[in-house]
VOLUM-832692 format. One record per residue: residue in one letter; x, y, z of N, C-alpha, C, O in turn. Coordinates in steps of 0.001 Angstrom, whole numbers, plus 500000, padded with zeros to 6 digits. Atoms other than C-alpha are relative to their C-alpha. Last residue first. Layout:
aXYZXYZXYZXYZ ...
This chain:
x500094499612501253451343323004911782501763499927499830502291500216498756 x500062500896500725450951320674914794500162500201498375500077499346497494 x498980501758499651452490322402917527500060499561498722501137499455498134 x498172499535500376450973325772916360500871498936500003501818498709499250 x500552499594501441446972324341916710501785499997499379502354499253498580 x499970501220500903448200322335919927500071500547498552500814499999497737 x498701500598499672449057325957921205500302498760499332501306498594498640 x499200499148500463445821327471919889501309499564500027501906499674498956 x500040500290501079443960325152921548500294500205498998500008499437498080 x499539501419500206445213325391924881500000499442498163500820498759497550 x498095500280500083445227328798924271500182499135499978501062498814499180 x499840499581501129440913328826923575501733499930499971502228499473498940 x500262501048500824440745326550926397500374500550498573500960499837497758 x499185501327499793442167328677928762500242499395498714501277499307498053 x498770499314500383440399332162927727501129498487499988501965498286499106 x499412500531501310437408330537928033501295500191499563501804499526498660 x500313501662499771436251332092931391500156499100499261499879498032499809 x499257500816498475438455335070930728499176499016500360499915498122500774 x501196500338499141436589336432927189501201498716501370501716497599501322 x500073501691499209439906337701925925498431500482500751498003501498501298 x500946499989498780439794340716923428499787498794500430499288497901499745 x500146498427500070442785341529920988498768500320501195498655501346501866 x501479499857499149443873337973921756499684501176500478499857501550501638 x500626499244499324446871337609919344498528500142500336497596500169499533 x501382499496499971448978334820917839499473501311500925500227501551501868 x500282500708501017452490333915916508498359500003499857497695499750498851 x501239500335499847454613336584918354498751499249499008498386499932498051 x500659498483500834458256336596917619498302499455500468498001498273500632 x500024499053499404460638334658920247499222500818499374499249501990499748 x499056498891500366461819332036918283499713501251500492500427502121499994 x499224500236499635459553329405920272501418500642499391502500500304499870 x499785501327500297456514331452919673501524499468500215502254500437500421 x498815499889500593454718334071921622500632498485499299500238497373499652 x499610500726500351450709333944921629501693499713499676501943499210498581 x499515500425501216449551337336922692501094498700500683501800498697501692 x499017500742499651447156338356925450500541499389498520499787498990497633 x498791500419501333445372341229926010500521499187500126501059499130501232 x500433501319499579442060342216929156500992499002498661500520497933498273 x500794501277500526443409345553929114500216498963499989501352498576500267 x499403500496501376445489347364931686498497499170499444497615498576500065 x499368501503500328444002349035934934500084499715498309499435500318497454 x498906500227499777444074352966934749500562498742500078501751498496499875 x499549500600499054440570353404933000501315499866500609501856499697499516 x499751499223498990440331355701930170500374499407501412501229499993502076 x499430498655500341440313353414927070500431501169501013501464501775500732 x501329498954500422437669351037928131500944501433499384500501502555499136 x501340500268500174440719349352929957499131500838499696499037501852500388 x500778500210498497444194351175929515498580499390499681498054499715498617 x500369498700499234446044350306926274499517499596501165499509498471501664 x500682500504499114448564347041925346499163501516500634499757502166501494 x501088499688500327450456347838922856499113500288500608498452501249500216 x500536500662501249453600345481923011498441500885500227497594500050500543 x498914501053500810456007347675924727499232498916498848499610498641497710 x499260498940501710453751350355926053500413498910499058499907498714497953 x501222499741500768452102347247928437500047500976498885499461500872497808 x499772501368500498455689346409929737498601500357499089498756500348497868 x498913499785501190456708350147930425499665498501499201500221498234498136 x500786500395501621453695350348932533500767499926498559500381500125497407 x499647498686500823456117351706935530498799499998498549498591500898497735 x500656498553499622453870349359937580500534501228499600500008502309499862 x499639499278501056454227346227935563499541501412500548498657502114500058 x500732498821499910454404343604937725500739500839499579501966500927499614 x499154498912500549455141340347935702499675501031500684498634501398500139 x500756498518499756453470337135937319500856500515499798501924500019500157 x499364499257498990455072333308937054498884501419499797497755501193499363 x499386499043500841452775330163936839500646501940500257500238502645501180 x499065500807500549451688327809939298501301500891499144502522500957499280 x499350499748501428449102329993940769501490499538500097502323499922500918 x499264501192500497447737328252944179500498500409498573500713499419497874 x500542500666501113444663330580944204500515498895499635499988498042498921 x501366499874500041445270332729947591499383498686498911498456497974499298 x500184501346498366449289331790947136499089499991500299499020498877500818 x499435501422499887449383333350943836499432499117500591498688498161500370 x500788500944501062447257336624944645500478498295499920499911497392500535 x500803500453499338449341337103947679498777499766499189497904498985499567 x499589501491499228452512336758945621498510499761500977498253498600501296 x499448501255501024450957339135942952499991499381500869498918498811501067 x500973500651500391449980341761945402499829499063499440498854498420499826 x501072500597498714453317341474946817498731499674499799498316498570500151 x499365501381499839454828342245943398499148499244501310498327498326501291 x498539500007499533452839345323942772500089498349500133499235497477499969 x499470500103498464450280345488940326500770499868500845501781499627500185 x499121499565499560450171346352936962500077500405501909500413501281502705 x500820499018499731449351343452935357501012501333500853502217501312501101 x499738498951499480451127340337933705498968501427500371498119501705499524 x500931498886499910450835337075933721500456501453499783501632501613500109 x499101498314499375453686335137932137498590500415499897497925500455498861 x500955498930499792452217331295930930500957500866500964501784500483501791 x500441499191498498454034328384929522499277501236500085498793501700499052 x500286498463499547453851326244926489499915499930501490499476499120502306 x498710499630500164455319322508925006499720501727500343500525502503499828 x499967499906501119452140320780924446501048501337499994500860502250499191 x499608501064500806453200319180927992499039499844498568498509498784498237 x498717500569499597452985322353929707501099498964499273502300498996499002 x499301499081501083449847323521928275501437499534500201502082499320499174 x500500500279500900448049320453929670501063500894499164501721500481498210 x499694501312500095449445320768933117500409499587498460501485499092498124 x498433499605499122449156324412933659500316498840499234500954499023498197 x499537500171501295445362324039932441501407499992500314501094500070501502 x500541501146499618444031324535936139500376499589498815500076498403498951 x499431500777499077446361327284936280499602498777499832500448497896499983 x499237500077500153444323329057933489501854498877499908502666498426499100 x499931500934501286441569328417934173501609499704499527502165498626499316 x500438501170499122442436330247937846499632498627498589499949497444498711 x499089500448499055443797332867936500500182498893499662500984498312498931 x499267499943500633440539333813934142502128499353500320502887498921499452 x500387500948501067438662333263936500500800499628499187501256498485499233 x499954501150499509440523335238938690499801498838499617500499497843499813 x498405499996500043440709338371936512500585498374500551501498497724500042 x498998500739501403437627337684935723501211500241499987501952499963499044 x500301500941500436436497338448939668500228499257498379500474498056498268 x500903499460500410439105340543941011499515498474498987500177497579498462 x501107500112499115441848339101942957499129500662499968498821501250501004 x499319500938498630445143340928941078498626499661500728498090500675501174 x499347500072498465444043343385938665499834499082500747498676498976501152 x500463498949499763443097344087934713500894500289501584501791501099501816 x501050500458498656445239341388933078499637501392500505500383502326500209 x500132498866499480447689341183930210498582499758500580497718498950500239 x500862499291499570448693337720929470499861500845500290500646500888501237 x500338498939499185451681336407927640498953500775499797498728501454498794 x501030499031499882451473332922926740500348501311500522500467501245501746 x499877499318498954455003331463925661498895500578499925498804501324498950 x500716499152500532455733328777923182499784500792501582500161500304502648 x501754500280499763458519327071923668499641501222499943500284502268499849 x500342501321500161462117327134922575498709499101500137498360497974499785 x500035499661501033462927330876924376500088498402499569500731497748500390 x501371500510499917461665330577927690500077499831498615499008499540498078 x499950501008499478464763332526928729499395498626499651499940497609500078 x498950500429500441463723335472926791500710498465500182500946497773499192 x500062500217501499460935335884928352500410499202499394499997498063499176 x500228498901501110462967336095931609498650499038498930498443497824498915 x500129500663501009462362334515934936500071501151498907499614502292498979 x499960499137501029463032335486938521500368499120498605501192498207498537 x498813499899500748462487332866941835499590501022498342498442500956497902 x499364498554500076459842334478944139501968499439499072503080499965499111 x499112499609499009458418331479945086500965500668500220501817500594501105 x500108499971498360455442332173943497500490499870501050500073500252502143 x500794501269499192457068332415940357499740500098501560500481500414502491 x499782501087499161458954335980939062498514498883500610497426499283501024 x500859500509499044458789338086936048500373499237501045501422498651500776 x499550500697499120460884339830933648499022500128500723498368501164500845 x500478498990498741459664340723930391500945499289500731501737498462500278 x499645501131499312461353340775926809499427500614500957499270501828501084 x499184499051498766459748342750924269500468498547500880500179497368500677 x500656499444498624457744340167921700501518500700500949502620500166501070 x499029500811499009459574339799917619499392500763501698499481501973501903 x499033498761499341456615341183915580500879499182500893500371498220501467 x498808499472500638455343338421913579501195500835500515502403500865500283 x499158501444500647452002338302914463500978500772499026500943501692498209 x500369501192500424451027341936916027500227498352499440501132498055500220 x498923500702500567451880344034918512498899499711499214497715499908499487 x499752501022499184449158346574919744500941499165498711500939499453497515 x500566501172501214449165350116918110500778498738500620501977498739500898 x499122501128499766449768353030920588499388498793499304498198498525499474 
């Protein structure tokens, strides 16, 4: 399975916000769009990684991006992740794994059953404009934030 790359027009997901309203992709279309792939729900870089995230919310917001987690956890786990951390942003669960086929995305270390640590850059036409073939999750923020201004300004 060969991960998206720049260029490729991104799958559409559906996700929902912590208060359980439903969001497309698609929808979102006019800004830039992080989508994250994530190992699991309230694990420690997974959290980190979250949690920078969130705390960036603001920043990415008003350089015209949002953020779609996704893993393959159930929905509940999600909402009680959320509400544990205060996540702002919506969550995808992906427990058929049809969302992680879709752009590439293998299992961790290759054999593992949680998803890799992936996240691609979508852009406001909907095709993907960057990729994070390996996220370091305590940076992971800053490096999108900066990435996002980077796209703004070209």
């Amino acid at each position: 399975m060969a991960l998206l790359t720049v260029g490729d027009p991104a799958p559409d997901i559906t996700a929902r916000s912590r208060d359980g309203t439903t969001l497309t992709l698609s929808s979102l279309r006019g800004r830039h769009v992080l989508v994250y792939f994530y190992p699991k729900d309230d694990t420690p870089g997974c959290t980190a990684e979250a949690c920078g995230l969130n705390d960036n919310l603001t920043a990415l917001s008003e350089s015209g991006a949002d953020v779609i987690g996704v893993s393959t956890d159930s929905w509940e786990s999600h909402q009680r992740f959320a509400e544990k951390y205060g996540l702002k942003f919506a969550l995808a669960s992906d427990r058929d794994k049809s969302i992680r086929k879709a752009y590439g995305v293998g299992k961790m270390l290759g054999i593992l059953p949680a998803v890799q640590r992936v996240s691609f850059l979508v852009g406001p036409d909907g095709r993907i404009v960057h990729v994070w073939p390996k996220v370091e999750a305590a940076r992971h923020a800053a490096d999108v934030l900066q990435e996002v201004r980077s796209q703004r300004a070209a």
